[in-house]
N, C-alpha and C positions, 0 to 999 in steps of 0.2 A: 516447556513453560506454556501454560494455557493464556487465555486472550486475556482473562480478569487477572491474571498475575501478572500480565503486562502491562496491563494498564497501570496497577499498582505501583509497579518498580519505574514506568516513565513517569508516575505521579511522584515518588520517590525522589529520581534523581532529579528533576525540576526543581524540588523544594529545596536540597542539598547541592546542587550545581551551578541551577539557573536563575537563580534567584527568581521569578516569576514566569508564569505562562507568557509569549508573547499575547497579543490581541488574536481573535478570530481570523481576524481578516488579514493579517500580517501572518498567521499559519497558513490561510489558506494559501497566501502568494506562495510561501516556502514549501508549499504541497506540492504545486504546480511546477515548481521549480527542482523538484526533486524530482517526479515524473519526469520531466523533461530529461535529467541526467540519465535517466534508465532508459528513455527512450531512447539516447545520443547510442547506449552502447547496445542495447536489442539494434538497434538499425545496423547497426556497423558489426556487430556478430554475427548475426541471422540475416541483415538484408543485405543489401547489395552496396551499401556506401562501405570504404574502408576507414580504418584508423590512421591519425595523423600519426609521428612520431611518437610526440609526447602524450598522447593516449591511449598507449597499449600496454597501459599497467590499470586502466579501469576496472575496480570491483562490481561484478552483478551481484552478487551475495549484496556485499557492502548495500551500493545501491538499490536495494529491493528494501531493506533494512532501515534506508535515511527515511522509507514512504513511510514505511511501516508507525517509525516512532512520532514521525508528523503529523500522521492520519491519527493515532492514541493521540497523541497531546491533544489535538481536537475533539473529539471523543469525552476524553477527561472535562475538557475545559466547557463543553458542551451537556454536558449532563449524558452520556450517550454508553449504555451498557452493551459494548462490541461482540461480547459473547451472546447474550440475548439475542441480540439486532441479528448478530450473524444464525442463529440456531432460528429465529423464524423468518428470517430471509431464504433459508435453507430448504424450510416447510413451504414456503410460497412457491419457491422455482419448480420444486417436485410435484408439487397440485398443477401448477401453469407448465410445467413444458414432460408432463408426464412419457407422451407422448411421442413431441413435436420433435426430437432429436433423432431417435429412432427411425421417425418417417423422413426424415430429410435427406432426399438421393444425394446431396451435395456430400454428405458425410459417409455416405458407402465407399468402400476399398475398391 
């Protein structure tokens, strides 16, 4: 599924599910709050905190997915076309870090 058919079908099911967008700003809290759950379980995967009992059935698929359709609703509700934005966000980073990555000893093997 591409970005504009996403946005689409979370335009979709809002109108069939959710009866209305929430507010901006009430998305944005639930953005922050979804990051937050992906972070509880990137830390506790990848870093060094473990999982309590009742936390080791966490989805990262799932939760990467709660951002995902947050960040659309946003987007939609915003006037905001994610594929565009994403394809010359795309073109900026490769003019600005053409480069910069390549030269960075940090990132040599």
């Amino acid at each position: 599924m591409g970005i504009k058919e996403t946005q689409d079908q979370v335009d979709n099911w809002i109108k069939e599910y959710g009866v209305r967008y929430f507010n901006e700003l009430t998305n944005m809290a639930l953005l922050t709050e979804e990051v937050g759950e992906l972070a509880r379980i990137i830390a506790r995967t990848y870093g060094e905190q473990s999982f309590k009992e009742n936390e080791k059935d966490k989805d990262l698929a799932g939760e990467m997915a709660d951002v995902l359709f947050v960040l659309v609703c946003l987007a939609n509700q915003t006037g905001v076309d994610l594929e565009t934005a994403m394809k010359e966000n795309l073109i900026k980073k490769s003019k600005r870090d053409k480069e910069r990555h390549q030269n960075n000893p940090k990132l040599k093997d």
